[in-house]
N, C-alpha and C positions, 0 to 999 in steps of 0.2 A: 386353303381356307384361311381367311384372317380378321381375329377378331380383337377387340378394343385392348392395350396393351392394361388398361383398370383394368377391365374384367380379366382379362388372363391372371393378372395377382390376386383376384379375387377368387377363381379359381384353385388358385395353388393354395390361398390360404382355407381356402370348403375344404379341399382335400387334406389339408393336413388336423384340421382339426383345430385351429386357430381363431374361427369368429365366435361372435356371441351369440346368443339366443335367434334374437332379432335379428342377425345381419343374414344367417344360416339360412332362416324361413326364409329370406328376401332374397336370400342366392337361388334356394330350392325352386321359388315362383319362377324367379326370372328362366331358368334354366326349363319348366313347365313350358314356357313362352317362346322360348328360343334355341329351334333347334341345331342353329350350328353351333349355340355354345353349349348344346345338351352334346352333340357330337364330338367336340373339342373336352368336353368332361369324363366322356368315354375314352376316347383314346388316352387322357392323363391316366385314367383309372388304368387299363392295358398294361400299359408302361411302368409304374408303378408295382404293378405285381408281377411284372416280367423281372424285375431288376430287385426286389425282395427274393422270389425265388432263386434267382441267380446266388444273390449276397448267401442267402442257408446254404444253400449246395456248395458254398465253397467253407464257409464254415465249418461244413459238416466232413469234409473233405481234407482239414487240416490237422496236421499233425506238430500237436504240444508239446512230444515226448523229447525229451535234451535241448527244450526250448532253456529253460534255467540255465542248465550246463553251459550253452552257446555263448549266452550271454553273458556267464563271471568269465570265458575264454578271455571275449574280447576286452573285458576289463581290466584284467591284467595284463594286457600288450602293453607295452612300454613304447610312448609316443618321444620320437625325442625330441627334446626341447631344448628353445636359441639359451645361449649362453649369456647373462642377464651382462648387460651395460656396464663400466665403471661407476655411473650415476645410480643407480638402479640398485647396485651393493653397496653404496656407499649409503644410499635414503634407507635399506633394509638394516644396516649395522645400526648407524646412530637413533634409528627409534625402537631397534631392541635395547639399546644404552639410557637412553632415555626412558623406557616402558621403568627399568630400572630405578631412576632416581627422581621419580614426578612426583611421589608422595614428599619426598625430604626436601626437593628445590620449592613445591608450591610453603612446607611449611618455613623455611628459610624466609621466603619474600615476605609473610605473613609478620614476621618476626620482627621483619626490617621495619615495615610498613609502621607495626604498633611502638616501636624503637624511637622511632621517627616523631610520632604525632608526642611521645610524652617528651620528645628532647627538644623539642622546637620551641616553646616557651621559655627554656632558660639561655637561648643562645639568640632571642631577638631580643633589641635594648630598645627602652621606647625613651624618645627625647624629653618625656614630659618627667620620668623618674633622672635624668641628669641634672637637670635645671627648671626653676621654678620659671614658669607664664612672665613675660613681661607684662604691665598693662598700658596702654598710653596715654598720657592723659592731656596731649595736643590734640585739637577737634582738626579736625577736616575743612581745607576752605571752602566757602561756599561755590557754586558756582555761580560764572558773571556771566552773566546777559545782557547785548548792548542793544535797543533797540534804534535802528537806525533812522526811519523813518515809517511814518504811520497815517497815511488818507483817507479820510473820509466825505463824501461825498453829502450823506444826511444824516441824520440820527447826534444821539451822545456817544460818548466815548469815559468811560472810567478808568480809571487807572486808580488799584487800591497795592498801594505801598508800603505795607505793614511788614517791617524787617523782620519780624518772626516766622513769616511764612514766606511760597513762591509770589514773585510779582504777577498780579491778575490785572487782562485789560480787557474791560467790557464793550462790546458795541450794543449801541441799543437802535433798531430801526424806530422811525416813525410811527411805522404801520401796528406796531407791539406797543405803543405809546396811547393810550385810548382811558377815557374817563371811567371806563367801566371794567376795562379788562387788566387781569393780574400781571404785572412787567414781569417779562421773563427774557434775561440779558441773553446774548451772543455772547460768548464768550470768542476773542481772535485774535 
């Protein structure tokens, strides 16, 4: 007989006591409706209480008495054990040595650390306590700009010259040249 491998878990879980309300009543109908999984639900049931009876009878059959006893025996058998590496005694020595001196090395460095931050100010020289700022009082030469050549096809051309500032050269088109309208240069 072979039936849906859902429904067999569906099965296992009726059986064990695992669905909900809802899903139980819906197994119970189903199982109402269908008798090879009403028959597949009996033989689980069968089985089930062949293999609980079994588990008690053997339960009931066992003996606890120098069960304790048995057990500190084997406890104190002596397993022997490999003979640890030169690496192996060497890592176990140095961090019992260590375990040793962690509080007094961590406050050492601490020591150094704050040693450090108050002595550092008197051992940097700042060049500005040696000697006073020069100041210069040569200006910078301007930069030159040659223009070399410059064509224009239509329009004006400006050219405002004022040594105080940079050289500005306007193009003005035609078409921005208008009785009514605000000039607003090219600059190029």
């Amino acid at each position: 007989m072979s039936i849906d491998k859902n429904k067999e878990k569906l099965l296992h879980l009726f059986l064990d006591n695992e669905l909900s309300q809802s899903q139980a009543s819906k197994t119970r109908q189903m199982l109402a409706e269908d008798p090879a999984l009403a028959e597949e639900y009996e033989r689980l049931c069968l089985l089930r209480s062949a293999l609980r009876g079994r588990v008690q009878a053997e339960v009931e059959q066992a003996n606890f008495d120098g069960l304790w006893d048995r057990i500190r025996s084997g406890m104190h058998k002596s397993v022997p054990q490999p003979e640890p590496g030169f690496w192996e005694r060497m890592r176990f020595r140095l961090s019992e040595y260590m375990a040793l001196y962690k509080p007094l090395l961590a406050s050492a460095l601490a020591a150094a650390l704050v040693a450090f931050a108050l002595a550092t100010p008197f051992f940097t020289v700042h060049d500005t306590q040696l000697s006073p700022p020069t100041i210069s009082t040569a200006q910078a030469p301007a930069p030159v700009v040659e223009v070399v050549s410059y064509e224009v096809d239509s329009g004006v051309v400006v050219i405002d010259a004022d040594p105080s500032k940079p050289l500005v050269i306007w193009h003005i088109d035609e078409q921005t040249l208008t009785d009514d309208a605000v000039v607003r240069p090219k600059q190029g």
